[in-house]
GUKOL-107079 format. One record per residue: residue number from 1; residue in one letter; chain; x, y negated, z negated of N, C-alpha, C in turn. Coordinates in Angstrom, 3 decimals, padded with zeros to 6 digits. Example, Ala and Ser with C-alpha at 12.3 -4.5 7.8 and 13.67 -1.06 7.14 Angstrom:
REM GUKOL-107079
<resi = 1&resn = A&chain = A&nX = 013.190&nY = 005.690&nZ = -007.800&caX = 012.300&caY = 004.500&caZ = -007.800&cX = 013.200&cY = 003.300&cZ = -007.800> .
<resi = 2&resn = S&chain = A&nX = 012.850&nY = 002.250&nZ = -007.080&caX = 013.670&caY = 001.060&caZ = -007.140&cX = 012.900&cY = -000.030&cZ = -007.870> .
***
This chain:
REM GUKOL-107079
<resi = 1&resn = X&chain = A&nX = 066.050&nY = -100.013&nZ = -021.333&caX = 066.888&caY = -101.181&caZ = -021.519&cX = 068.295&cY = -100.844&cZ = -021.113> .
<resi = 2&resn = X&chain = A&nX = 068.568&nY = -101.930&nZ = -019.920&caX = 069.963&caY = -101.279&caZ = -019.685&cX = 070.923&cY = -102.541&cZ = -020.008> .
<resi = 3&resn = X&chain = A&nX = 072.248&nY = -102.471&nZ = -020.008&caX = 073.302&caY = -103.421&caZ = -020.614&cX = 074.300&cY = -103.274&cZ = -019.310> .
<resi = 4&resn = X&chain = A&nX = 074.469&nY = -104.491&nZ = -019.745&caX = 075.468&caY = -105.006&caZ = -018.417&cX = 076.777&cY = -105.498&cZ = -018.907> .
<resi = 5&resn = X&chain = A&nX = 077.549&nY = -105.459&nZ = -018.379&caX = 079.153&caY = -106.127&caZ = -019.108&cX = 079.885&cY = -104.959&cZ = -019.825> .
<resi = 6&resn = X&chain = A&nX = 081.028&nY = -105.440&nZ = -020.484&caX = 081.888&caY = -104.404&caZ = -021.091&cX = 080.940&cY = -103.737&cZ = -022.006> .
<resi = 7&resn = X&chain = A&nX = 081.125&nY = -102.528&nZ = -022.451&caX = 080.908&caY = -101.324&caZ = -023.228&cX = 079.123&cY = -101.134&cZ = -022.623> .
<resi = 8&resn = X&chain = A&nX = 078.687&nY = -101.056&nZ = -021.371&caX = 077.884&caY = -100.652&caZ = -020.924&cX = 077.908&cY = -099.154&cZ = -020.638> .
<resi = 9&resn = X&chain = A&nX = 079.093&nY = -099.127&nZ = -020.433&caX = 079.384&caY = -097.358&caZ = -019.928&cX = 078.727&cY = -096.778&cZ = -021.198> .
<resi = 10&resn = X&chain = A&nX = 080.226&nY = -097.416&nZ = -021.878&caX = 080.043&caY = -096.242&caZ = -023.595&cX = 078.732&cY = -096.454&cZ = -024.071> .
<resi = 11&resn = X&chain = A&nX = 077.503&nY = -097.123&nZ = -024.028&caX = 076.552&caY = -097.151&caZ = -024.844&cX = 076.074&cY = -096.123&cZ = -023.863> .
<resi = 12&resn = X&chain = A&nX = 076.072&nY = -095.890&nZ = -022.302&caX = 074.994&caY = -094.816&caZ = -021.628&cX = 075.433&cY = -093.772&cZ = -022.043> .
<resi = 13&resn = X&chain = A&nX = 076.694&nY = -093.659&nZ = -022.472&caX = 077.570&caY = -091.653&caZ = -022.471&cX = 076.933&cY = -091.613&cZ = -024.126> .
<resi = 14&resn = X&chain = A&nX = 076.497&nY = -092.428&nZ = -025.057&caX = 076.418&caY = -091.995&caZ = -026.034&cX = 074.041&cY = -091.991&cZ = -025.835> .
<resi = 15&resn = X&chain = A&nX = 073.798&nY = -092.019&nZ = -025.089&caX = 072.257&caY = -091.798&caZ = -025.178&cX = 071.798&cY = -090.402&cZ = -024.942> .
<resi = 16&resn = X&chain = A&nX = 070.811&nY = -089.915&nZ = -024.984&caX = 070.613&caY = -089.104&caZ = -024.956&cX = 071.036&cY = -088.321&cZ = -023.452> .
<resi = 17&resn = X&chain = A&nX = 070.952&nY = -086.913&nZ = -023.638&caX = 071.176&caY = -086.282&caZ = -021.870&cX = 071.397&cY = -085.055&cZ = -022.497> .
<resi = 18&resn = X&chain = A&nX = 069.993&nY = -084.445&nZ = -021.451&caX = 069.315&caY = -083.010&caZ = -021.817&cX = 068.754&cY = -082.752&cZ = -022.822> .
<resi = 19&resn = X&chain = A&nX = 068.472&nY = -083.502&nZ = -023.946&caX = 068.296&caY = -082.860&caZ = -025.201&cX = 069.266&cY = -082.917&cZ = -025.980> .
<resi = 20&resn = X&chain = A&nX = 070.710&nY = -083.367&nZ = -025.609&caX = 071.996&caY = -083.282&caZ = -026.894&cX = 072.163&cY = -085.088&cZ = -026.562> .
<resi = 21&resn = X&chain = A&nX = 072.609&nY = -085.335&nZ = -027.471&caX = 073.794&caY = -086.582&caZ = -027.623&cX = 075.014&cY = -086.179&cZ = -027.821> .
<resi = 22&resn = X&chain = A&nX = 075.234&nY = -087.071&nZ = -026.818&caX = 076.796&caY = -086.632&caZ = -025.917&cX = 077.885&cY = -087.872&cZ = -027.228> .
<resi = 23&resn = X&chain = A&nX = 078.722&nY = -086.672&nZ = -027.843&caX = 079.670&caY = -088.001&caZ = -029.015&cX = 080.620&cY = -088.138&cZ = -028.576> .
<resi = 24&resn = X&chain = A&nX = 080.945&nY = -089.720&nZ = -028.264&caX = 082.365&caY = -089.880&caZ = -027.686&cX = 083.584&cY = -090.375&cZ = -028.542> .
<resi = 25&resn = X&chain = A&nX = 084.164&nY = -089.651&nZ = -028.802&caX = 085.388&caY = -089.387&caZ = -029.528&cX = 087.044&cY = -089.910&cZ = -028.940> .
<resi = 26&resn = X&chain = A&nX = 088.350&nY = -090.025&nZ = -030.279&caX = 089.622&caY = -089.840&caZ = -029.233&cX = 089.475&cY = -088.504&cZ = -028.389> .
<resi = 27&resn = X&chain = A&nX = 089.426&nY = -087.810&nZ = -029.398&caX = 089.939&caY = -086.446&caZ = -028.599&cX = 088.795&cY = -085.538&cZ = -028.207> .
<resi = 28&resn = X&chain = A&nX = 087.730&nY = -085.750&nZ = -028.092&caX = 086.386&caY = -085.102&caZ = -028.014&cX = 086.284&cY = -084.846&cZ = -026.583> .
<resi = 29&resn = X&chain = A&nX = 086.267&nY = -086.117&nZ = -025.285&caX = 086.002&caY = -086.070&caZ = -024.407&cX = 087.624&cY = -085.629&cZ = -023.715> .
<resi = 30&resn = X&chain = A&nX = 088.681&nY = -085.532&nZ = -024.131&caX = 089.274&caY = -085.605&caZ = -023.613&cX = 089.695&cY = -084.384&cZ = -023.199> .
<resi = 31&resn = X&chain = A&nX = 090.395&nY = -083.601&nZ = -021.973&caX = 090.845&caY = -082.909&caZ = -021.328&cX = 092.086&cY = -081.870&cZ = -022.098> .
<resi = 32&resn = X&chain = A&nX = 093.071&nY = -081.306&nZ = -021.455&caX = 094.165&caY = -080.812&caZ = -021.545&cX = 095.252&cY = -082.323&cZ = -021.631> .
<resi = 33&resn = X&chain = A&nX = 094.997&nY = -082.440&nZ = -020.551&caX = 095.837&caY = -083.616&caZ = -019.924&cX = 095.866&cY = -085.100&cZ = -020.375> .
<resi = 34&resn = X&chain = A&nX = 094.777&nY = -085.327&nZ = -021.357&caX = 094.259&caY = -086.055&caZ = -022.114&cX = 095.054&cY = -086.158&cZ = -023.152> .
<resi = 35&resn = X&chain = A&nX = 094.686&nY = -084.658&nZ = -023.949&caX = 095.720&caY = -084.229&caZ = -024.778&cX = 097.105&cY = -084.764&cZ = -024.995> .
<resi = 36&resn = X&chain = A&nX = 097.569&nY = -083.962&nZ = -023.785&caX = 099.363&caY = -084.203&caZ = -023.385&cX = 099.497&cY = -085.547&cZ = -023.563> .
<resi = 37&resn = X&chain = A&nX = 098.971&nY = -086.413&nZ = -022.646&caX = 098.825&caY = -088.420&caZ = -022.359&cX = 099.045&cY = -088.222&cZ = -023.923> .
<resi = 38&resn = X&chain = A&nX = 098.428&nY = -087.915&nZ = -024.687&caX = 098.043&caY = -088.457&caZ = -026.165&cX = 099.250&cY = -088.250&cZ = -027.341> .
<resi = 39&resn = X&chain = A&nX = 099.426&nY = -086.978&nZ = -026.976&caX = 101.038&caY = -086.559&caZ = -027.605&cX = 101.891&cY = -087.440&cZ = -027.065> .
<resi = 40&resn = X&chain = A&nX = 102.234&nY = -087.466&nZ = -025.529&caX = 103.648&caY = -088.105&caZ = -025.654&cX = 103.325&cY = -089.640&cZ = -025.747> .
<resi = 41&resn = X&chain = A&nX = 102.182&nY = -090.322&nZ = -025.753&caX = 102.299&caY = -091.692&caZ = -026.132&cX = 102.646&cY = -091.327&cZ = -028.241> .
<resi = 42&resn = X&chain = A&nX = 102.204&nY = -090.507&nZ = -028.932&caX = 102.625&caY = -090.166&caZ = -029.809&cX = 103.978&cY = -090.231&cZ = -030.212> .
<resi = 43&resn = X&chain = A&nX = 105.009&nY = -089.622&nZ = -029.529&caX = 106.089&caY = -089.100&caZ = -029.224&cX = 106.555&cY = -090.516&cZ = -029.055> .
<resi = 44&resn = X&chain = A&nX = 106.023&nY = -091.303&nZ = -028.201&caX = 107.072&caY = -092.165&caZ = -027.946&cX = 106.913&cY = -093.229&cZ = -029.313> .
<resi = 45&resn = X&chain = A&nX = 105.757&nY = -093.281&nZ = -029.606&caX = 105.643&caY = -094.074&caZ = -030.538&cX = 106.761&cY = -093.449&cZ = -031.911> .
<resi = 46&resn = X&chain = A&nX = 106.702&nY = -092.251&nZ = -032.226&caX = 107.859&caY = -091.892&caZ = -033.077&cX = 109.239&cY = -092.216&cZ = -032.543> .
<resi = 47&resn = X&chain = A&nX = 109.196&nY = -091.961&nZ = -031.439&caX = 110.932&caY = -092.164&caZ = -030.886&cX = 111.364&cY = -093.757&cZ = -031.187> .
<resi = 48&resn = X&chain = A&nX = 110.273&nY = -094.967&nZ = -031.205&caX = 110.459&caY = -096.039&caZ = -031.677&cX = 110.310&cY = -096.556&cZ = -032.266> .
<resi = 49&resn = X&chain = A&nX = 109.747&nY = -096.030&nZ = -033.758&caX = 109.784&caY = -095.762&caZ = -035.094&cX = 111.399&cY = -095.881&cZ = -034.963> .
<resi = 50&resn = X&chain = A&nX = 111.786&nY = -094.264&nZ = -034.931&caX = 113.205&caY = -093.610&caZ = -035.412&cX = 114.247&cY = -095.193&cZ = -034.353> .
<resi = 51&resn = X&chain = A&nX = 113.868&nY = -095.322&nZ = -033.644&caX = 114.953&caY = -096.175&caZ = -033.143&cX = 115.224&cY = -097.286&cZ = -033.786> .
<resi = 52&resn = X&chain = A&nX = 113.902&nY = -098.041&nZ = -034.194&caX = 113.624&caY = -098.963&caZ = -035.343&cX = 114.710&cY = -099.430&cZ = -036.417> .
<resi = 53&resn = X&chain = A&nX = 115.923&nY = -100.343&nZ = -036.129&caX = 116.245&caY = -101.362&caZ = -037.306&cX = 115.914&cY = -101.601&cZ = -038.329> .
<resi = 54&resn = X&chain = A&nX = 114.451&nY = -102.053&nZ = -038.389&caX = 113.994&caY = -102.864&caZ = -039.289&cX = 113.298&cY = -101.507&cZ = -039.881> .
<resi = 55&resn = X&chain = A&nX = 113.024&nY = -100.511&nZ = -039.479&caX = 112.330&caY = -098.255&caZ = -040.205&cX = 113.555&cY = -098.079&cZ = -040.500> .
<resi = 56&resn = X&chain = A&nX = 114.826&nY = -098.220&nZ = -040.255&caX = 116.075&caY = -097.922&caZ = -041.270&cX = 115.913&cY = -098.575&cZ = -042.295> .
<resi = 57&resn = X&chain = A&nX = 116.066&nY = -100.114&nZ = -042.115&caX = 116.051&caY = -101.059&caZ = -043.407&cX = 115.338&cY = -100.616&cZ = -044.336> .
<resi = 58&resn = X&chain = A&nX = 113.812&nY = -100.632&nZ = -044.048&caX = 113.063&caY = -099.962&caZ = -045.095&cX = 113.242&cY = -098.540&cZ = -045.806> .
<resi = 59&resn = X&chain = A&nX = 113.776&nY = -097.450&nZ = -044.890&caX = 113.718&caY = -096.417&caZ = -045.283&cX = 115.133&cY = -096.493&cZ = -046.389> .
<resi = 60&resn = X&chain = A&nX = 116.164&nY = -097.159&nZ = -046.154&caX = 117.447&caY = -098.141&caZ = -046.889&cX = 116.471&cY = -098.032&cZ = -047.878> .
<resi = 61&resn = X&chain = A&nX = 116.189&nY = -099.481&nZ = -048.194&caX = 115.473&caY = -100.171&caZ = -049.503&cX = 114.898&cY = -098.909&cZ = -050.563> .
<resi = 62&resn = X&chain = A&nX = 114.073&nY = -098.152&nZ = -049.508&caX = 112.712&caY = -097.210&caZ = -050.168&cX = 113.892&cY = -096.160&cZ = -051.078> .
<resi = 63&resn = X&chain = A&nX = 114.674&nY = -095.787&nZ = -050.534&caX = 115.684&caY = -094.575&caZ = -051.117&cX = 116.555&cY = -095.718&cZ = -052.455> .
<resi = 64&resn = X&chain = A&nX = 116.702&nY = -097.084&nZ = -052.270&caX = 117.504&caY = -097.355&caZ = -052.927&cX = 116.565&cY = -097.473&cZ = -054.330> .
<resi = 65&resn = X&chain = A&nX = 115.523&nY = -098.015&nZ = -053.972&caX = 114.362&caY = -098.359&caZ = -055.039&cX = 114.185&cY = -096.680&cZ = -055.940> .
<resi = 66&resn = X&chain = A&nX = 113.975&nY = -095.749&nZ = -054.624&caX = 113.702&caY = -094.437&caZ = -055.926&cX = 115.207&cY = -093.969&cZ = -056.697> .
<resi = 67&resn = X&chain = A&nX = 115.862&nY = -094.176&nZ = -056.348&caX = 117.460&caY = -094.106&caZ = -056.758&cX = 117.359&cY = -094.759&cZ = -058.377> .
<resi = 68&resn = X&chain = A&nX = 116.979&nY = -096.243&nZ = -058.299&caX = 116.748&caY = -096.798&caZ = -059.383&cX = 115.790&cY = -096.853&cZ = -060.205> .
<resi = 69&resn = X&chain = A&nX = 114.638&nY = -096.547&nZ = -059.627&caX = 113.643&caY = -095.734&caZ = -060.566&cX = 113.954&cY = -094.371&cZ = -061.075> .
<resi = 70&resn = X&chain = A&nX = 114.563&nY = -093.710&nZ = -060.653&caX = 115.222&caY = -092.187&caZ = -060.873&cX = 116.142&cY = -092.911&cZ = -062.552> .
<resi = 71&resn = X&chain = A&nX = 117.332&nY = -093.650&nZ = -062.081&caX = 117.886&caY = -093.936&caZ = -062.912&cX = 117.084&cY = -094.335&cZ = -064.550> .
<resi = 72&resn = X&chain = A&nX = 116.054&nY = -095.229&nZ = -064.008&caX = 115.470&caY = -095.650&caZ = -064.992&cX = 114.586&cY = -094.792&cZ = -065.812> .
<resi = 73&resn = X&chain = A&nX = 114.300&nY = -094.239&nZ = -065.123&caX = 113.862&caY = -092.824&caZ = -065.792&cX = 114.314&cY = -091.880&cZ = -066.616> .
<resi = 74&resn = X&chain = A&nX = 115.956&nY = -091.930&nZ = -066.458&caX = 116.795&caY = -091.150&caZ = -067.295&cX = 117.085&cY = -091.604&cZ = -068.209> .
<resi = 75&resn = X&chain = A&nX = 117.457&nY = -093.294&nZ = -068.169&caX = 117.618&caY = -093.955&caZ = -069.444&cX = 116.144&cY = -093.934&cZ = -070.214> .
<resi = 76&resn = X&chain = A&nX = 115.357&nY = -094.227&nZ = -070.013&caX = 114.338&caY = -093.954&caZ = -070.698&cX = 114.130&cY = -092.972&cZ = -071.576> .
<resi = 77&resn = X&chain = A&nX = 114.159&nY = -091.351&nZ = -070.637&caX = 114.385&caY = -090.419&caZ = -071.408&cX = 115.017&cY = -090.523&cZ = -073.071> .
<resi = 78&resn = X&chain = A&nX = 116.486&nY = -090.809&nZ = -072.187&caX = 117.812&caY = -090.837&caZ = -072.776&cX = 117.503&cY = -092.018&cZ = -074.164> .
<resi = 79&resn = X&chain = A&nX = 117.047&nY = -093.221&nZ = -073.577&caX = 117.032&caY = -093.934&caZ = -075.232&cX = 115.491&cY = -093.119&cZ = -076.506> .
<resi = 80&resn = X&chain = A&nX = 114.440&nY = -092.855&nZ = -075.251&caX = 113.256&caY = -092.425&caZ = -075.974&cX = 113.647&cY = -090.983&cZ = -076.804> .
<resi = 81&resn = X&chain = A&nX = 114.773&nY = -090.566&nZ = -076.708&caX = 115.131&caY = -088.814&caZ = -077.529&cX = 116.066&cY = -089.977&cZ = -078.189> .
<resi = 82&resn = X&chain = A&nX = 117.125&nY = -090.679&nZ = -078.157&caX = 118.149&caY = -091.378&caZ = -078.954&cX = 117.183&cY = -091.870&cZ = -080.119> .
<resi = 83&resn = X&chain = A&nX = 116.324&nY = -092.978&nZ = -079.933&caX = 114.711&caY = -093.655&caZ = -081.022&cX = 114.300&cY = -092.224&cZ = -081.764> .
<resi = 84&resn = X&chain = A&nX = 114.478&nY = -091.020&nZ = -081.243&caX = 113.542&caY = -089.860&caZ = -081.557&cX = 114.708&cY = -089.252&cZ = -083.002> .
<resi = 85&resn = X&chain = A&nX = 115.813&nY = -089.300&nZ = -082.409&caX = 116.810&caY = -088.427&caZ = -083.360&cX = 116.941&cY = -089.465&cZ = -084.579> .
<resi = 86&resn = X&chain = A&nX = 117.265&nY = -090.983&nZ = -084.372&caX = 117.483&caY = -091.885&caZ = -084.996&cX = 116.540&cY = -091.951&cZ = -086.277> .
<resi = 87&resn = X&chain = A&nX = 115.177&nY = -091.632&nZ = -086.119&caX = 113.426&caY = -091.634&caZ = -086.870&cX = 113.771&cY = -090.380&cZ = -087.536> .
<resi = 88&resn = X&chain = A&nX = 114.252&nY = -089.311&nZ = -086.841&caX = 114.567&caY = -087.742&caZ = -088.095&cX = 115.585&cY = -087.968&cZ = -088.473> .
<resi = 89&resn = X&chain = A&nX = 116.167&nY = -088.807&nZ = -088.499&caX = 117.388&caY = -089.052&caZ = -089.341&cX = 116.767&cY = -090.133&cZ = -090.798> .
<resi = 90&resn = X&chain = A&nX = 116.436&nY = -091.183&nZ = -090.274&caX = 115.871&caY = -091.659&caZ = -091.509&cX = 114.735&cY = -090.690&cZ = -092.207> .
<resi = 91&resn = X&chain = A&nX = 114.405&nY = -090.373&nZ = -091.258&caX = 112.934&caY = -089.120&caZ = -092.560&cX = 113.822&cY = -088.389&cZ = -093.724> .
<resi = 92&resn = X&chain = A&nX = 114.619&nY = -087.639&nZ = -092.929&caX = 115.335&caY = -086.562&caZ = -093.396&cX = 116.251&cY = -087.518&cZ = -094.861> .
<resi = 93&resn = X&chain = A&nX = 116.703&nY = -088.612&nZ = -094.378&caX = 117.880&caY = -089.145&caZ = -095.603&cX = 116.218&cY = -090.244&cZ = -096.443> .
<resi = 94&resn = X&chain = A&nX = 115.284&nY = -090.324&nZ = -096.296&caX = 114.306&caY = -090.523&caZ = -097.163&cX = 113.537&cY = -089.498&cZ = -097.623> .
<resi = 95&resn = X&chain = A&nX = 113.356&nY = -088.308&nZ = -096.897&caX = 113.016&caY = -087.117&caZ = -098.056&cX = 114.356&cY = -086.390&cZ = -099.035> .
<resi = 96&resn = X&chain = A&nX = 115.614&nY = -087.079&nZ = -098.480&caX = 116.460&caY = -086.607&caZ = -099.713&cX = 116.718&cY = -087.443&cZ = -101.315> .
<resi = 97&resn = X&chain = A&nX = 116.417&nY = -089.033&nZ = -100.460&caX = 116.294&caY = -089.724&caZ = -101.599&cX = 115.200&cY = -089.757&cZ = -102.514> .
<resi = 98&resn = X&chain = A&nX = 113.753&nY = -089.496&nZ = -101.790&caX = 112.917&caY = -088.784&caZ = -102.991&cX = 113.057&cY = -087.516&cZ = -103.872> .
<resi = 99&resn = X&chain = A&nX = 113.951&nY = -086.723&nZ = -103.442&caX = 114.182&caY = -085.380&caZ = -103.928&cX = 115.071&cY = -085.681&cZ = -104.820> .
<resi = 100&resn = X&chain = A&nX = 116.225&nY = -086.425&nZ = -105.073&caX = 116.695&caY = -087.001&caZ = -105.779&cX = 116.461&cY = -088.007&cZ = -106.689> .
<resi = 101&resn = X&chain = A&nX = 115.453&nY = -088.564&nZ = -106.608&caX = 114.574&caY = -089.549&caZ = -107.496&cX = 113.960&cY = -088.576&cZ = -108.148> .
<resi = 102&resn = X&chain = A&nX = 113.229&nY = -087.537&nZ = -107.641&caX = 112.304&caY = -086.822&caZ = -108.366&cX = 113.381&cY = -085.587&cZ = -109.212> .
<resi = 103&resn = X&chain = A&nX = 114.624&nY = -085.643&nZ = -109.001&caX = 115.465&caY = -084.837&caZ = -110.092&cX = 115.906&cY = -085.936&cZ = -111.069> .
<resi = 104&resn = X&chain = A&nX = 115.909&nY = -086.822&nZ = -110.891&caX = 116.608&caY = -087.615&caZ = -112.135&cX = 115.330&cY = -087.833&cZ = -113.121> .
<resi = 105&resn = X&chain = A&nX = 114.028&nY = -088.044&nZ = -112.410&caX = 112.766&caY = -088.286&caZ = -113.251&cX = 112.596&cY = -087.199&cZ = -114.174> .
<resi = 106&resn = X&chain = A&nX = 112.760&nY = -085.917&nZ = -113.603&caX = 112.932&caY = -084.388&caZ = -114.414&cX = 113.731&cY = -084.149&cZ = -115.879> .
<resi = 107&resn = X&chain = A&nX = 115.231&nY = -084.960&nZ = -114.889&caX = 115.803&caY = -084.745&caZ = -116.365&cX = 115.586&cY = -085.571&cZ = -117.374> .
<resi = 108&resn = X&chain = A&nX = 115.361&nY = -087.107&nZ = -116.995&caX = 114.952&caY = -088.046&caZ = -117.866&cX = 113.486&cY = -087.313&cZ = -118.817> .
<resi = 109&resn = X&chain = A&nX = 112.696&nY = -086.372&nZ = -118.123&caX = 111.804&caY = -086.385&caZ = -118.853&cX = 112.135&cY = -085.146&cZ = -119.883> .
<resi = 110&resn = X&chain = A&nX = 113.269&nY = -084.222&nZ = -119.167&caX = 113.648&caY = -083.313&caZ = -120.215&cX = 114.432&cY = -083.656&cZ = -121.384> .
<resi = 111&resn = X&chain = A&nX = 115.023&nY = -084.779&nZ = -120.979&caX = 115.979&caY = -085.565&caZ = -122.139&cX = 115.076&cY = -086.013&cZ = -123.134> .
<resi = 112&resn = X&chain = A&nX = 113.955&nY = -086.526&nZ = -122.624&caX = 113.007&caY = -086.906&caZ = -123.489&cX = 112.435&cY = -085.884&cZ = -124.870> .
<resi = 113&resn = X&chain = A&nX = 111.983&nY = -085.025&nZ = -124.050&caX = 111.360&caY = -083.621&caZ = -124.470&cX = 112.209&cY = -083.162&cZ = -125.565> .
<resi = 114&resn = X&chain = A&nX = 113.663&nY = -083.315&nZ = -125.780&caX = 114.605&caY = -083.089&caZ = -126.267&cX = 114.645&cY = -083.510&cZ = -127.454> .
<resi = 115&resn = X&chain = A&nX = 114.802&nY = -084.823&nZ = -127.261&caX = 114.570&caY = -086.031&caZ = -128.510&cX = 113.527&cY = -085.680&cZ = -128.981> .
<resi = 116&resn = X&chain = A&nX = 111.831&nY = -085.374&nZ = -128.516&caX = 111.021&caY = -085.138&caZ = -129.491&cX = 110.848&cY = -084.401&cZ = -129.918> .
<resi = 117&resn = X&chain = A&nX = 111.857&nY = -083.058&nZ = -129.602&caX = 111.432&caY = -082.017&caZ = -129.862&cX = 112.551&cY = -081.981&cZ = -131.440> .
<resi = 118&resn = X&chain = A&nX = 114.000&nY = -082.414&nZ = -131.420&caX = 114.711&caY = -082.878&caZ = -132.210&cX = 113.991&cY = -083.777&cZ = -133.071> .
<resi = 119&resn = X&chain = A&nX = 113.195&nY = -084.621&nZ = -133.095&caX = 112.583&caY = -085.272&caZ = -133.932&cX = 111.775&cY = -084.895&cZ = -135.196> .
<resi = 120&resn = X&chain = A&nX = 110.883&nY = -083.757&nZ = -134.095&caX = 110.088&caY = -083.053&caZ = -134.950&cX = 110.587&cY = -082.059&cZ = -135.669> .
<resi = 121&resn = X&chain = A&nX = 111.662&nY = -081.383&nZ = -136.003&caX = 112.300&caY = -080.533&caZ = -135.780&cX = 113.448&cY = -081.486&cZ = -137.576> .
<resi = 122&resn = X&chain = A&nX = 113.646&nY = -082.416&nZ = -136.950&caX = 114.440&caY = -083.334&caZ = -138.547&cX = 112.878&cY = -083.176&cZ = -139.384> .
<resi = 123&resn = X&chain = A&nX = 111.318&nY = -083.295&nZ = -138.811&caX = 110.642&caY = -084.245&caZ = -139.632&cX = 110.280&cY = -082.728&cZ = -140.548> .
<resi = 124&resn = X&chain = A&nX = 110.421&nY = -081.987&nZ = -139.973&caX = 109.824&caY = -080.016&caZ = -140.590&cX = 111.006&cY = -079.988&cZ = -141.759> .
<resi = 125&resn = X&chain = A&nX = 112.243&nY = -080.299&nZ = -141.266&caX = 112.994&caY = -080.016&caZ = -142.665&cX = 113.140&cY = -081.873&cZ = -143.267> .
<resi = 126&resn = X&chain = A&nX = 112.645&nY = -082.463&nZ = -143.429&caX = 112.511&caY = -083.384&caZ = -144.643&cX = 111.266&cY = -082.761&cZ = -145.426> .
<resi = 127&resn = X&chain = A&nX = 110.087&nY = -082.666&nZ = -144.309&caX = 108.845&caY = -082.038&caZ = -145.312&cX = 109.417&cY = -081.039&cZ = -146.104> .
<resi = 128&resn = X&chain = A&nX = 110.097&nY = -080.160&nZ = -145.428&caX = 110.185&caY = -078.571&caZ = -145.768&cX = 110.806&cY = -079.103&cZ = -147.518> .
<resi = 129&resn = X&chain = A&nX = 112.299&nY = -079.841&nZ = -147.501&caX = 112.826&caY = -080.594&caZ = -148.642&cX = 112.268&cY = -081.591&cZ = -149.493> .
<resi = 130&resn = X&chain = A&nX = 110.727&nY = -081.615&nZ = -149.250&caX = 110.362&caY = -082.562&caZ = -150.022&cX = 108.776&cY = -081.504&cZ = -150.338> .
<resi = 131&resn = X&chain = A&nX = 108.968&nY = -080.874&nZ = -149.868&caX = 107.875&caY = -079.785&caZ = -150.359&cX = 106.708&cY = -080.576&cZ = -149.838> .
<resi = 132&resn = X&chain = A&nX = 106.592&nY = -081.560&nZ = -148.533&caX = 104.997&caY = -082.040&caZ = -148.465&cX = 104.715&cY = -080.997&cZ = -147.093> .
<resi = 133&resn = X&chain = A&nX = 103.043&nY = -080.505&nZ = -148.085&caX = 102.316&caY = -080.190&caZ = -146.677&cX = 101.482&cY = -080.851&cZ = -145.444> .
<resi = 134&resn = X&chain = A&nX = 101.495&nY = -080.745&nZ = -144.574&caX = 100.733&caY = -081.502&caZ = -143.769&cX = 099.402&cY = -081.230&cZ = -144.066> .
<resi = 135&resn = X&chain = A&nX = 098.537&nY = -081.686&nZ = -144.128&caX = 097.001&caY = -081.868&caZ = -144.882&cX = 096.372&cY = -081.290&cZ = -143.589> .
<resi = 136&resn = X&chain = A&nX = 095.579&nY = -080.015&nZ = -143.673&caX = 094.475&caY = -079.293&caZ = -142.992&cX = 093.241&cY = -080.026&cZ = -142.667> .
<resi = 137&resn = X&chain = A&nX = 093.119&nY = -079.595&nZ = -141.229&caX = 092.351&caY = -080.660&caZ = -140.561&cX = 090.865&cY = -080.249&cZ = -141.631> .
<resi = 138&resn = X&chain = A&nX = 090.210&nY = -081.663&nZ = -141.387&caX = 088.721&caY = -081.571&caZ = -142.826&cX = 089.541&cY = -081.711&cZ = -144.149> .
<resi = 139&resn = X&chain = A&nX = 090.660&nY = -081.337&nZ = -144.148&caX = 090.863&caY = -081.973&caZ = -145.824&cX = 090.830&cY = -083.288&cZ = -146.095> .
<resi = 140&resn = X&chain = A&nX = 090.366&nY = -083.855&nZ = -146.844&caX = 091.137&caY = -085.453&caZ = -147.146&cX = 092.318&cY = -085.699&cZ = -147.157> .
<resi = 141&resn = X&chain = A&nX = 093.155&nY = -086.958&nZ = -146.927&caX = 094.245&caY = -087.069&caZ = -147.255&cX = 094.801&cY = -088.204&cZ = -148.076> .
<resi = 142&resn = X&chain = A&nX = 095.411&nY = -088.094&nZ = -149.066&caX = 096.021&caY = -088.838&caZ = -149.987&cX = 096.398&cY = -090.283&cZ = -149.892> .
<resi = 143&resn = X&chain = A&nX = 095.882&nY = -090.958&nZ = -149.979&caX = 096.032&caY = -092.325&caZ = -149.162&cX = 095.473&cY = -093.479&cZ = -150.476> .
***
């Protein structure tokens, strides 16, 4: 089966011949000189890139955009450690105000301790002055 019209060539170079299939490639079939053709159409295509107006503009924009993403990045930093110090600051002045709650609870309870201990302490010398014993546990008591 043979083909007629455009890409008739390329379908025969890619059929068989000898035993290999022949692969046609950019740079496969191509020469030295092939090569070279290939670079400096390369070449020129960069040279009009770089000459490019509108490859400044962008390359403009692209630097200005990471400029301000750069920036934004620092403030970020910069407020996300500011939020960070701000949070150990309240910890720190709320583990002092519990530490201080929990000393006044102390003494309130030693003040306490005080009084009952003073209490008991009046109730030993009224007994002691009135000669009553406290009734041994299993005794009856006078009632």
């Amino acid at each position: 089966m043979s083909r007629s019209g455009q890409g008739a060539q390329e379908a025969a170079a890619g059929q068989h011949c000898g035993g290999q299939q022949q692969v046609g490639g950019a740079t496969g079939g191509l020469g030295l000189d092939g090569q070279a053709a290939l670079g400096l159409v390369g070449l020129g295509a960069v040279g009009h890139v770089l000459r490019s107006r509108r490859f400044y503009e962008r390359v403009i924009v692209a630097a200005i955009v990471l400029g301000v993403l750069r920036g934004l990045g620092q403030e970020t930093r910069a407020s996300t450690f500011e939020r960070l110090a701000a949070w150990n600051k309240r910890q720190a002045q709320l583990l002092e105000r519990e530490a201080e709650r929990q000393a006044r609870r102390l003494e309130r309870k030693a003040r306490r301790l005080e009084r009952k201990a003073e209490r008991q302490a009046r109730r030993v010398a009224v007994w002691a002055k009135l000669r009553i014993r406290r009734p041994e546990a299993g005794q009856p008591t006078a009632s």
